[in-house]
Each structure stands twice: as structure tokens, then as C-alpha cells.
C-alpha positions as CSV (number, residue, x, y, z in Angstrom):
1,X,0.0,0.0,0.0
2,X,1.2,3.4,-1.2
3,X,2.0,6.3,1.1
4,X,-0.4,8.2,-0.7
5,X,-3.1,5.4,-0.1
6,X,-2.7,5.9,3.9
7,X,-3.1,9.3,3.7
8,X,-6.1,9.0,1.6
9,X,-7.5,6.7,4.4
10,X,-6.6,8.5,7.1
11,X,-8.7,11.4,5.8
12,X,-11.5,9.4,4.7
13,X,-11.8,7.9,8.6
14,X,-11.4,11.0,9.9
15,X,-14.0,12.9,8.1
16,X,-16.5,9.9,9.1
17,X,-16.3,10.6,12.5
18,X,-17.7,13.9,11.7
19,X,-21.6,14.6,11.4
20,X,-22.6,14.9,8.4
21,X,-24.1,18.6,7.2
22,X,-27.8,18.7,7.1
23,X,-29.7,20.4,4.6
24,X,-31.8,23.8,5.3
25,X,-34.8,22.0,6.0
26,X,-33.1,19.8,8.4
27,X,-31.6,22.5,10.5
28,X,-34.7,24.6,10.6
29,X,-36.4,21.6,11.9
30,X,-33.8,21.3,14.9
31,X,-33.5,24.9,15.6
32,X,-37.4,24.4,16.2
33,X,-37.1,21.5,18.6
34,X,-34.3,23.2,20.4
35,X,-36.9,25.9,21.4
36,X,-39.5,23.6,22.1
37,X,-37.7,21.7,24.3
38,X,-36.4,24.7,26.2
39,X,-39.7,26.2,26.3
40,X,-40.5,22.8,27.9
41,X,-37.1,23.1,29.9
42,X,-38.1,26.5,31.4
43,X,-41.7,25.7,32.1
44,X,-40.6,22.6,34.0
45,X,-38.2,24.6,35.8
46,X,-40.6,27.8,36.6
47,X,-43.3,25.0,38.2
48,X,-40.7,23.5,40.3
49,X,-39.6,27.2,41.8
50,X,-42.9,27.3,42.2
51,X,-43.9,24.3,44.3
52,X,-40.6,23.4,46.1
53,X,-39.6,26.6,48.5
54,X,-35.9,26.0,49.4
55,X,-36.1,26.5,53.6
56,X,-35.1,29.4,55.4
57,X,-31.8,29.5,57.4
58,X,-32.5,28.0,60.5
59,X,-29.7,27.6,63.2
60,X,-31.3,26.1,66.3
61,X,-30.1,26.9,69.8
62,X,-31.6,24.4,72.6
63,X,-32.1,25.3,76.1
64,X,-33.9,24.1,79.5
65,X,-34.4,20.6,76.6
66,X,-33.8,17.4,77.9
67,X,-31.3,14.6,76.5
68,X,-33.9,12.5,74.9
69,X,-36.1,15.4,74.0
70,X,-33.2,16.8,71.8
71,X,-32.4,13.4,70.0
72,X,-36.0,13.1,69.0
73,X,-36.2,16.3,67.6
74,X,-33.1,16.4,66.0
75,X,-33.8,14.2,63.0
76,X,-37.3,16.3,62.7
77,X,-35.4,19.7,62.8
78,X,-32.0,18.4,59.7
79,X,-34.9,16.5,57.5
80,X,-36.3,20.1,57.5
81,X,-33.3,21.8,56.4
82,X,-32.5,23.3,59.8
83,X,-29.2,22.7,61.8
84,X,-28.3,22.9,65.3
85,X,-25.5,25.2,67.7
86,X,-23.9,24.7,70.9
87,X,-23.2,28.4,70.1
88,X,-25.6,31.5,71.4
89,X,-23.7,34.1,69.2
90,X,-24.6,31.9,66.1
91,X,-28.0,30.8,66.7
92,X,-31.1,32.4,64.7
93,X,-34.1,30.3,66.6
94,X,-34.1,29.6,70.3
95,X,-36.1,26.5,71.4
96,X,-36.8,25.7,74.9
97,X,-39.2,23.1,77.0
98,X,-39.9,26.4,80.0
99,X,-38.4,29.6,80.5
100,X,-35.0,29.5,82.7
101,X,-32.2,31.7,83.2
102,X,-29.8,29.4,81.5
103,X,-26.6,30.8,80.5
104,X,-27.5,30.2,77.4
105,X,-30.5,31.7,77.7
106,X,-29.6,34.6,78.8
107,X,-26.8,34.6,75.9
108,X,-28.7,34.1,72.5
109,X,-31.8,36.7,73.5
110,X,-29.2,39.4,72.4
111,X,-28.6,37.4,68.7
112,X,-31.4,35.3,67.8
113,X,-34.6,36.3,66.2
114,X,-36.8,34.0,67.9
115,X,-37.3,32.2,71.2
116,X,-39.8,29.3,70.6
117,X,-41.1,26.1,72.6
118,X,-40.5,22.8,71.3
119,X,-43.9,22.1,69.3
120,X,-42.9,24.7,66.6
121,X,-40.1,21.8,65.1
122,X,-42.3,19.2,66.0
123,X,-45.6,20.8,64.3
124,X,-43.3,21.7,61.1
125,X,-42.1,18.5,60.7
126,X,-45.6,17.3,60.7
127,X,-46.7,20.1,57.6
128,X,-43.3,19.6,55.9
129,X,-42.7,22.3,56.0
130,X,-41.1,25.7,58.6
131,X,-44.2,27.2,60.3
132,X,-44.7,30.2,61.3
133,X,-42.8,31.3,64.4
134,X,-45.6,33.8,65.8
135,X,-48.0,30.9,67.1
136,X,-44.8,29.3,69.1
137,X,-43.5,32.4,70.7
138,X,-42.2,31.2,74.7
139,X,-44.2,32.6,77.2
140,X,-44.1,32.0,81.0
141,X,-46.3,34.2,83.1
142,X,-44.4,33.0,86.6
143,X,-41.0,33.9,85.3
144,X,-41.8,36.8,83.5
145,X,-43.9,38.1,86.8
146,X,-40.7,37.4,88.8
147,X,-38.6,39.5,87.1
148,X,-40.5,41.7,85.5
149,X,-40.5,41.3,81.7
150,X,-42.4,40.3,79.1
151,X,-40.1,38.2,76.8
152,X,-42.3,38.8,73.4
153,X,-41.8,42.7,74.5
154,X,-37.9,42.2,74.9
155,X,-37.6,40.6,71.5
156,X,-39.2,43.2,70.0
157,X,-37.4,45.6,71.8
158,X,-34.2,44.4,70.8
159,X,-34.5,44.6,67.2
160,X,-35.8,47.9,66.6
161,X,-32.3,48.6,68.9
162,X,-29.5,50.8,66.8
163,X,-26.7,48.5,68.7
164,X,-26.3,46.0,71.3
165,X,-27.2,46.6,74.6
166,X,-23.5,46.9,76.5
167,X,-22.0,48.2,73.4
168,X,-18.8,49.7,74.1
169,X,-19.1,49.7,78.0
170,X,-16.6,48.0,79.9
171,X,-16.8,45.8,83.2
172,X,-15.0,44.2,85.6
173,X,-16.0,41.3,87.3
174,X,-15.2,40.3,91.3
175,X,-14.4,37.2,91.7
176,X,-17.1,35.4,93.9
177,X,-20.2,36.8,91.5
178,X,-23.2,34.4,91.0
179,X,-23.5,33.2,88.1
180,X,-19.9,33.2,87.7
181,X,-17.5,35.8,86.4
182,X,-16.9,33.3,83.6
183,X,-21.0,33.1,82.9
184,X,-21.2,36.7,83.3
185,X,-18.3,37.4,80.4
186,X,-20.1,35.6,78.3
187,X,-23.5,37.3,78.6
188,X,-21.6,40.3,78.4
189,X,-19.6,40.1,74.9
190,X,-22.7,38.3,73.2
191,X,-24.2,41.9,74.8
192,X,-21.6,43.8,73.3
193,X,-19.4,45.0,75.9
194,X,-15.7,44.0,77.0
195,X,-14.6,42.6,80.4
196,X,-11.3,43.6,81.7
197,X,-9.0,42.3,83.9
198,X,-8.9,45.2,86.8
199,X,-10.8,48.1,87.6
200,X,-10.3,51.3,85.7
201,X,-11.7,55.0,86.4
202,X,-14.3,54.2,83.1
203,X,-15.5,50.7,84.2
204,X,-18.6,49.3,85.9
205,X,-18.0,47.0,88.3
206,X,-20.2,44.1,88.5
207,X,-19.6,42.6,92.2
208,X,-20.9,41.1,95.4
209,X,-21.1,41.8,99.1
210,X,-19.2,38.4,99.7
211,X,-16.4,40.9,97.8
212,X,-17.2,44.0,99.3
213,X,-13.5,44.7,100.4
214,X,-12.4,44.7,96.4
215,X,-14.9,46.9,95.3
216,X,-14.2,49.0,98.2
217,X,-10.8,49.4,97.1
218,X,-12.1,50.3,94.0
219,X,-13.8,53.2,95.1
220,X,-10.5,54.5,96.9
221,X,-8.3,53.9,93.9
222,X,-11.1,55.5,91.6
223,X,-13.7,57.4,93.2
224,X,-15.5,58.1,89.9
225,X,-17.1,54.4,90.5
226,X,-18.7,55.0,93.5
227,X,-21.7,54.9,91.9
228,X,-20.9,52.2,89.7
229,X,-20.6,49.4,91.9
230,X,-23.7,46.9,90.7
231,X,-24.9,43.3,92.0
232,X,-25.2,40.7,89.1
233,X,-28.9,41.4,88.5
234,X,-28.0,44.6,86.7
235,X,-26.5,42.4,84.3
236,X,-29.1,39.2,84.7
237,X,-32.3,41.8,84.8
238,X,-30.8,44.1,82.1
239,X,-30.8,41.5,79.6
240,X,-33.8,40.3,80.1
241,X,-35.6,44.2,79.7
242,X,-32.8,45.0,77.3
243,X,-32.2,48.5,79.6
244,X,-29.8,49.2,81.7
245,X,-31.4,50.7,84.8
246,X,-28.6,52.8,86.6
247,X,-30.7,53.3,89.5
248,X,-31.2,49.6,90.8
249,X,-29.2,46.5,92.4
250,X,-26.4,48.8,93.2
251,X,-23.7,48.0,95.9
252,X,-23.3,48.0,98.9
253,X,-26.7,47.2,99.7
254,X,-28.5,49.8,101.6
């Protein structure tokens, strides 16, 4: 076989593996399906906007929720779409069994958008779909009278809020507070506000009568905190109001 012959061949394989040209008829007829079928494309597409709404971002905080409570609802709360923090600060939905004090609690009321009881997952799950949150808002007249808030009033109190609540204030903390200096930290960064290590002239000082001699000492060093010497509940009670009230739980105790 001749050079000239493989060459020939070569070509001849080569332009076989190409499609062959269609006539005018021909490709009017497939520029006519192609629109069809993405007319058909786009309609399909437009119904199933339509019909499946993706979920919203949920991030679900649980407090005051028992071990075996949680595990059942956890399945309920993922095949929705939502997922699930150990974190206040990153939490969009709180979801709690009662009304407690919790540290985390009293954390992810400054973040989260909504504090709910348990029956809003459970009742979703059962529609298939996120319900709304206004018929699941936690209420609980005992606590609320105790400490006098409304939680529903806080939350919306809250949002309509041009920053956080302890934004740029500092603190410091004595050492034998209840909840715990550590607890109380926490509260107040979510809050907004910084905790130092030792008293300055521009602090508050959140303290106790159990430390009376530091925040005594306090006062000599700086007198300019005399009257900024508070028990926890400033802190505890603030929160919960979302006002600070510079007039109440100050120290020493009259």
C-alpha cells in the first residue's frame, strides 16, 4: 500500500467521524425542537420554583431541653433543612421546653430572632414544611412576673435597637459573682461589651457583698465608681428588659 493510499485513508476515517451537514430543512427543523424543548425546559423549571420553596436559614439553639427530647427532635429539625449550635452568638431560633435563666438563655436573646417552645419543630415536621414562628412564641407568666418582663416585649425591643445593649461599656468582674464571672463574660460580649481584667476610672463593676473589700478598694483607687458598683442582676435583669437601669441593684446594699 502506497504512502499516498494511507493518507487518503486516514482522511476518509477521519471525516467519518464527523456529522454529516444537514440540509436547510433539516436544520430549521432542529432549531425548532431546540426551542421547544427549552420552552418545555423553562416551564418545567418555573413550576418547580414554584412548588418546592428551598427552607429558610434555621440555626437552632436548645435550652432548658432534655437529652432525649433533643435526640428526637433532631432528626425532625435536619430533615427540614434546619441545623443545630452549641453556640448562642450563632443561633437564629431559640427552642426551649420552660423559661429558665440558662446561660444560654440569657446569651442568644441578644442574637437570635426568635425564642420558641419545642412544638414549633415538632408541628413543622408534621406540615413539611417551617411554620410560622408567631404561634410558638415562649411565654411564662411565673417567670416573666418574677422578674418583670415580658419576653415577646424584649424581643421586639431588641431589634428595633441601633446597637447591642452593652455596646462599648466596659466591666469588671469580682471574683465570687453568681452566676460566675466566667458566665457573666459571656453574657456580656454576646451583649456587646468587654470585660477587663482590673478596675479602671471608666469601668462598671459588677460585684458582690461576699467581695465587698475589692470593690471597696475600688472606690479609693477611683472614686468616679462609687456609683458604679452593681450586683449581678444589673447584668441578669438588664438582659432580660434590654435596659440598663442605673438606678437599681447597686452596691453596697442599703
Amino acid at each position: 500500500m502506497s504512502l499516498s493510499d494511507k493518507k487518503s485513508r486516514t482522511k476518509k476515517s477521519y471525516r467519518k467521524s464527523k456529522p454529516k451537514s444537514s440540509s436547510k430543512s433539516s436544520r430549521k427543523s432542529t432549531k425548532s425542537s431546540r426551542k421547544k424543548n427549552s420552552k418545555i425546559v423553562q416551564s418545567s423549571s418555573s413550576r418547580s420554583s414554584d412548588e418546592l420553596i428551598p427552607p429558610k436559614s434555621i440555626i437552632v439553639l436548645f435550652t432548658n431541653v432534655t437529652r432525649d427530647k433533643m435526640k428526637e427532635l433532631t432528626p425532625m429539625l435536619e430533615q427540614l433543612g434546619g441545623t443545630i449550635t452549641q453556640n448562642p452568638s450563632e443561633c437564629s431560633h431559640l427552642v426551649s421546653d420552660g423559661m429558665a435563666r440558662t446561660i444560654k438563655f440569657m446569651a442568644a436573646i441578644n442574637i437570635c430572632d426568635y425564642v420558641l417552645t419545642t412544638d414549633w419543630i415538632t408541628d413543622s415536621y408534621q406540615a413539611n414544611k417551617w411554620l410560622s414562628e408567631s404561634k410558638y412564641e415562649l411565654h411564662d407568666d411565673r417567670i416573666e412576673n418574677e422578674y418583670g418582663f415580658i419576653l415577646n416585649d424584649t424581643m421586639k425591643k431588641r431589634k428595633t435597637m441601633k446597637q447591642k445593649l452593652f455596646q462599648d461599656l466596659q466591666f469588671y468582674i469580682t471574683p465570687n459573682t453568681k452566676p460566675t464571672p466566667k458566665d457573666l463574660e459571656y453574657i456580656i460580649v454576646i451583649a456587646g461589651g468587654t470585660v477587663v481584667p482590673a478596675a479602671n476610672g471608666k469601668c462598671t463593676v459588677i460585684s458582690c457583698m461576699e467581695d465587698e473589700d475589692i470593690f471597696k478598694s475600688c472606690i479609693q483607687k477611683y472614686p468616679s465608681l462609687e456609683t458604679k458598683i452593681y450586683a449581678t442582676e444589673f447584668i441578669m435583669t438588664g438582659v432580660l428588659v434590654q435596659e440598663m437601669d442605673q438606678n437599681s441593684n447597686r452596691l453596697p446594699e442599703e
